[in-house]
N, C-alpha and C positions, 0 to 999 in steps of 0.2 A: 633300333636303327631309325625309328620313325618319331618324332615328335611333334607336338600342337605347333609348334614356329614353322613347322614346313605348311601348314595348310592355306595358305595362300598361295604357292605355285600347286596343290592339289587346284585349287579354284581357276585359278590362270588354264591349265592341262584342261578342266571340264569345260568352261567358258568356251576356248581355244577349239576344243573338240565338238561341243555343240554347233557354235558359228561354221563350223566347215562342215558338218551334218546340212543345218539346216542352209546354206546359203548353194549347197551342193546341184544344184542345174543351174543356178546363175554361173559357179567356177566354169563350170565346165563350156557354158557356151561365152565362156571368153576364154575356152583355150587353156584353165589350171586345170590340171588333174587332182583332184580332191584324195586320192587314196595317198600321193606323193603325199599332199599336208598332212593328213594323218599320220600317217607313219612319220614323218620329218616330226610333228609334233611328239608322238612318244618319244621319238631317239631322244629330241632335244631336253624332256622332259626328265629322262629317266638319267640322263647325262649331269643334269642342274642338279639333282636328287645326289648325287656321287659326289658331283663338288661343293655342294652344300655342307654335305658330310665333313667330307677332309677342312676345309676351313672349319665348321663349330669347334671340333676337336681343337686346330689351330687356338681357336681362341680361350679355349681351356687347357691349354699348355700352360705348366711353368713358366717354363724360359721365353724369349724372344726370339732364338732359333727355333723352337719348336715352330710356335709360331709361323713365322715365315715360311719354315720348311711347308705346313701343311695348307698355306698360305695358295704359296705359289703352285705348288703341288694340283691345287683345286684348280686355279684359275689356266693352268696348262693342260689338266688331263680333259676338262668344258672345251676347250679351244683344240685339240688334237684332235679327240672323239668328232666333234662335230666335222670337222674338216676330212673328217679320214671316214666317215659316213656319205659325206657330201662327196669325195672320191668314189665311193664303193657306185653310189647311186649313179654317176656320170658312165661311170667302166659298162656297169650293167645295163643303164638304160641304151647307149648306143644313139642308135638315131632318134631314139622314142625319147630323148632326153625333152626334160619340160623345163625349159628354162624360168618362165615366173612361178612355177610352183615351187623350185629350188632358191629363187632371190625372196619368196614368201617366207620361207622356213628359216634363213637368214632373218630375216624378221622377227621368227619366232626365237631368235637367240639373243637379239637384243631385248626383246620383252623379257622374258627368261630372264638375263642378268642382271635388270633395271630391278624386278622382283627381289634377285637374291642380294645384289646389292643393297636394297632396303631391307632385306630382312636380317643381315649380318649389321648392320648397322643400328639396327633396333636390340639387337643379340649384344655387339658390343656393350652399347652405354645399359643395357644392364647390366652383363657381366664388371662393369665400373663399379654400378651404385654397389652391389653385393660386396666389393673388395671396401667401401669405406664405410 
């Protein structure tokens, strides 16, 4: 399930998690709640891990449907998860909602895909050279 190509969003995840460790009384005396980033940071982490997955496979498909299918697949179930996380998180916090710790975590999903986009993209043009 796990290979060397993913350890650069492991690094991104410890980086990410250390920085909100150690920045943890400045967040808070501006109002982030630091457990929200934490946790925002696994969901988003262990979400980019799933769709990582379904795309490689994508791109060790035969065909061009496959492909796509595991394609899109990735790039929707990253986008649903989080969204439907970021729901659960609104429903439950209520009043206690933290709004910059939640536009934070949003942040953590573009880092997140700017990673996995670079690293599908390094994945591809090998999977090139290996075909010629």
């Amino acid at each position: 399930m796990f290979n060397k190509s993913m350890l650069p969003l492991v690094f991104v995840f410890l980086a990410l998690g250390a920085t909100i460790l150690l920045l943890r009384n400045n967040l808070e005396e501006k109002g982030v709640d630091w457990q929200v980033l934490t946790g925002g940071n696994l969901v988003v982490y262990i979400i980019t891990i799933i769709s990582m997955q379904l795309i490689t496979k994508g791109l060790n498909a035969k065909s061009t449907h496959a492909f796509l299918r595991n394609a899109y697949s990735g790039i929707l179930v990253k986008l649903l998860a989080c969204a439907a996380a970021a729901f659960i998180y609104i429903l439950v916090a209520g009043k206690n909602l933290n709004k910059p710790a939640l536009f934070i975590c949003k942040g953590f999903y573009l880092v997140y895909s700017a990673v996995e986009m670079s690293l599908i993209m390094k994945l591809s043009k090998q999977n090139k050279n290996v075909g010629n």
